[in-house]
C-alpha positions in Angstrom: -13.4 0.2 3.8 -13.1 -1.6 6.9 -14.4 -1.2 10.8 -17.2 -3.2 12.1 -18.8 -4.9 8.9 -20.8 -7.6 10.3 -23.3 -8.5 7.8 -23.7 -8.9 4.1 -26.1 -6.5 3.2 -23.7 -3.5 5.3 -20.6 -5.0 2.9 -22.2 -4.6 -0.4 -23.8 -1.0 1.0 -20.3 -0.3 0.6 -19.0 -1.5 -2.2 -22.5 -0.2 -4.2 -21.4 3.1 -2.9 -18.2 3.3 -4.6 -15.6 1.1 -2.4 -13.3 -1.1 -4.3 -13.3 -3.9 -1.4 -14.2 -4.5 1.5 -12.0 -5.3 5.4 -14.1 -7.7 7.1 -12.4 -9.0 10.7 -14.8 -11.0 13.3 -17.5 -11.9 11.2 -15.2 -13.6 8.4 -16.8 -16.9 7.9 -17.3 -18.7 4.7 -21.3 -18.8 4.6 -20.8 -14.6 5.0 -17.8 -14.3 2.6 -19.2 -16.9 -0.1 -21.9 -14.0 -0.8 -19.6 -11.7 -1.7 -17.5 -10.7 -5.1 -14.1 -13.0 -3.7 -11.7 -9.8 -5.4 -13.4 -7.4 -3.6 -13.1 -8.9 -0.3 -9.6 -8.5 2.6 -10.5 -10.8 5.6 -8.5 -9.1 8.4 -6.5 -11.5 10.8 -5.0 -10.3 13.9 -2.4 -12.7 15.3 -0.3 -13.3 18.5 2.3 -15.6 18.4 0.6 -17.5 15.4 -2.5 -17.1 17.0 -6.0 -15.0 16.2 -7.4 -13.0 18.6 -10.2 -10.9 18.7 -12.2 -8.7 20.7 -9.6 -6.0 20.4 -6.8 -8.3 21.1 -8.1 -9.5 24.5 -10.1 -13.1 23.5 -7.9 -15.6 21.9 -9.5 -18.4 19.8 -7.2 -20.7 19.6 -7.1 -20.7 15.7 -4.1 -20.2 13.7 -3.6 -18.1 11.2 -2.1 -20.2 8.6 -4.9 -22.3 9.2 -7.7 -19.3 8.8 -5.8 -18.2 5.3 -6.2 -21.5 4.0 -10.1 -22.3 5.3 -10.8 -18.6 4.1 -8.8 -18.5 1.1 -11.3 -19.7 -1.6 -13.2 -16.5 -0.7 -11.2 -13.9 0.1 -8.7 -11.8 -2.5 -6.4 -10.7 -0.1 -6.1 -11.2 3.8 -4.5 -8.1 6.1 -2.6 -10.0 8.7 -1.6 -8.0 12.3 1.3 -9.0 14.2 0.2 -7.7 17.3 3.4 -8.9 19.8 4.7 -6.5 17.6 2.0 -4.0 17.0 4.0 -0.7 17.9 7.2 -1.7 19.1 9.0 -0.7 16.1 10.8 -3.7 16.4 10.9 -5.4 13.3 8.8 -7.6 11.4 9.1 -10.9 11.8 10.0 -11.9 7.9 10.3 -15.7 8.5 6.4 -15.5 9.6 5.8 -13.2 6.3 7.5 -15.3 4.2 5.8 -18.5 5.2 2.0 -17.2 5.0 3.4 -15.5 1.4 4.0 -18.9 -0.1 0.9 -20.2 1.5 -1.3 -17.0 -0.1 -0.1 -18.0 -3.5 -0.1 -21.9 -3.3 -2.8 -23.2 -5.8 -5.0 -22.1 -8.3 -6.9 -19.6 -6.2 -4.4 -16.9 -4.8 -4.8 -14.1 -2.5 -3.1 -10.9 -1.5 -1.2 -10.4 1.5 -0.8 -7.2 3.7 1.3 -7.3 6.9 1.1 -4.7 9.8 3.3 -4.9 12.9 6.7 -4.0 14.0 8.1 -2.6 10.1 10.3 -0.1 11.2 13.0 0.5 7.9 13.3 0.7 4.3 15.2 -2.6 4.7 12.3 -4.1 5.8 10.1 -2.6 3.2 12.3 -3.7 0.7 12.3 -7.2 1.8 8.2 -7.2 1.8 8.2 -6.3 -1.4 10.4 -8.5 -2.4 8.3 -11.2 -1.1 5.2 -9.7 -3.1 3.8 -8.2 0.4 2.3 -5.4 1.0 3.7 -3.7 4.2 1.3 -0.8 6.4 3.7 1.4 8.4 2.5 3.0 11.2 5.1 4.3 14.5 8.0 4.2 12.3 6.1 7.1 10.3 4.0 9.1 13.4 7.9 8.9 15.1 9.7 9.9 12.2 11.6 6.9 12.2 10.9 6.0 8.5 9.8 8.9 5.8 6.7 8.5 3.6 9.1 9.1 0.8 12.2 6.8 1.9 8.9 4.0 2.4 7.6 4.8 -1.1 11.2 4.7 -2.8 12.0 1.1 -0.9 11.6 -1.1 -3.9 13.1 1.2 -6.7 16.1 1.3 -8.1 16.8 2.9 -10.6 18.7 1.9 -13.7 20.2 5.5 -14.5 24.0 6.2 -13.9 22.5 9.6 -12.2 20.4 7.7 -9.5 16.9 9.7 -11.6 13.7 8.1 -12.2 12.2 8.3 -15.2 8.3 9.5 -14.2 5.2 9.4 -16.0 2.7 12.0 -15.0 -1.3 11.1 -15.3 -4.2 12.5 -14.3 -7.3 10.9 -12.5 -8.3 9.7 -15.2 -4.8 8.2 -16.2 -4.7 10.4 -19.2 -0.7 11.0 -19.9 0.7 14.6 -18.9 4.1 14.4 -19.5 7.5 12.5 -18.7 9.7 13.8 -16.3 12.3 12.7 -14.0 12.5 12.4 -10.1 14.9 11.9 -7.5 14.7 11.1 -3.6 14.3 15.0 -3.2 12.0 15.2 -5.4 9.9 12.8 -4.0 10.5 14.2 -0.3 9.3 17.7 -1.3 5.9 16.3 -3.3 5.1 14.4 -0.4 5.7 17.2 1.9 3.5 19.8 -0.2 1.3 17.5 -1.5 2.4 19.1 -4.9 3.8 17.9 -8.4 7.9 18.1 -7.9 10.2 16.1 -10.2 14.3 17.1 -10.7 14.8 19.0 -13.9 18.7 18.0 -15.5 19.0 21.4 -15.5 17.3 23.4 -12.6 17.6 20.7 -10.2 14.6 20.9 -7.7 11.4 21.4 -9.6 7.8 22.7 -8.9 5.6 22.5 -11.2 3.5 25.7 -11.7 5.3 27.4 -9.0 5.6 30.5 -11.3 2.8 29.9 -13.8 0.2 28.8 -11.6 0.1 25.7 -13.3 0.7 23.3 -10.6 -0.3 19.9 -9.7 -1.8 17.8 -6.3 -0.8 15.4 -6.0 -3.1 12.2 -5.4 -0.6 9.5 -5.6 2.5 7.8 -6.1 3.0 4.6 -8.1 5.9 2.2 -9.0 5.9 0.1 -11.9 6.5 -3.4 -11.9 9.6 -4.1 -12.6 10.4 -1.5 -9.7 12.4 1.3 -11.5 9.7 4.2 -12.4 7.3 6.2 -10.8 4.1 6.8 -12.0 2.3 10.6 -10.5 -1.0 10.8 -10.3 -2.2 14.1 -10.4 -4.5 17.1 -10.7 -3.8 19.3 -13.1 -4.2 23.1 -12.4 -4.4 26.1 -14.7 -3.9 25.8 -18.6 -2.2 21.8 -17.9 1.1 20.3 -18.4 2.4 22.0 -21.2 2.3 25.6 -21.4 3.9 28.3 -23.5 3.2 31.9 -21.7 
């Protein structure tokens, strides 16, 4: 949850109600953050040309942002960083900037996430990001159709098959296993279009789950592994569940 947190008593309303952390911007100052859980905590930095500015964008404060990252690092678990020359442009990310507030991020004992925004227009670029151990937010690439939800989601994964299919564990919310199945890139285009549990069976091809029975699946969310060549579904599971024999 982030947007106008400006005190520590407003930051832990929010995480005693159920957020898992926290987006703190302006107010980010050690004697604020030191109060808080350090893992539950993002300190949002927007940036032009290297430099923060606030005030949406208008004030500059002639900080850095490498320099902020390291002063704010001890207490903060991950830092979203804006690229604002870029902010919209769909021009590309500027990787050599990415890559050099990466290694700072994970320099020491303490390390911190890193989330980028600004200018990630392809799945080359997403690739690269994770890659790098970034995590990338996508926005005019997606409203313009530039980039798909689903060719963004499939960046990192390859998969290891000699059909191209990823093998796919389905959960629930409560990460109880369903089932294994197997997607493809249509596959994941049509669940993220419906919202709905769709895999590729070997021998139907395109797949609904429940589309028949009434045993179908929303989908909540869309996972990769670590090692970058499965999907994980999260789901909820409609009618008499997974497996079915009428």
């Amino acid at each position: 949850v982030g947007g106008g947190i400006r005190s520590v008593e407003r930051a832990r309303q929010y995480l005693d109600w159920g957020a898992q952390r926290v987006i703190i911007g302006t107010a980010a100052k050690p004697e604020l953050l030191k109060q808080l859980p350090r893992d539950r905590v993002i300190v949002a930095l927007d940036a032009r040309h290297g430099e923060v500015v606030v005030d949406g964008w208008q004030t500059k404060t002639g900080r850095g942002v490498a320099e902020l990252i390291e002063e704010l690092k001890p207490y903060a678990g991950g830092f979203l960083v804006t690229f604002v020359e870029r902010e919209g442009l769909m021009q590309g990310i500027d990787l050599s900037a990415v890559r050099r507030l990466a290694k700072l991020c994970n320099e020491g004992e303490l390390t911190s996430r890193l989330c980028v925004a600004g200018g990630i227009t392809t799945v080359e670029e997403v690739r690269a990001l994770d890659q790098l151990g970034v995590e990338g937010q996508v926005g005019m690439a997606l409203y313009s159709g530039r980039l798909t939800l689903a060719d963004a989601l499939l960046a990192p994964v390859t998969s290891e098959r000699a059909d191209g299919l990823m093998p796919t564990v389905v959960v629930d919310q409560q990460e109880r296993c369903l089932g294994l199945v197997y997607s493809s890139p249509e596959s994941v285009a049509a669940s993220v279009e419906s919202l709905r549990g769709v895999y590729w069976s070997r021998k139907r091809g395109l797949w609904q789950k429940g589309l028949t029975s009434g045993n179908y699946q929303e989908l909540l969310a869309i996972r990769t592994d670590c090692d970058r060549d499965a999907l994980q579904f999260v789901v909820r599971q409609q009618g008499v569940g997974f497996c079915h024999l009428e």
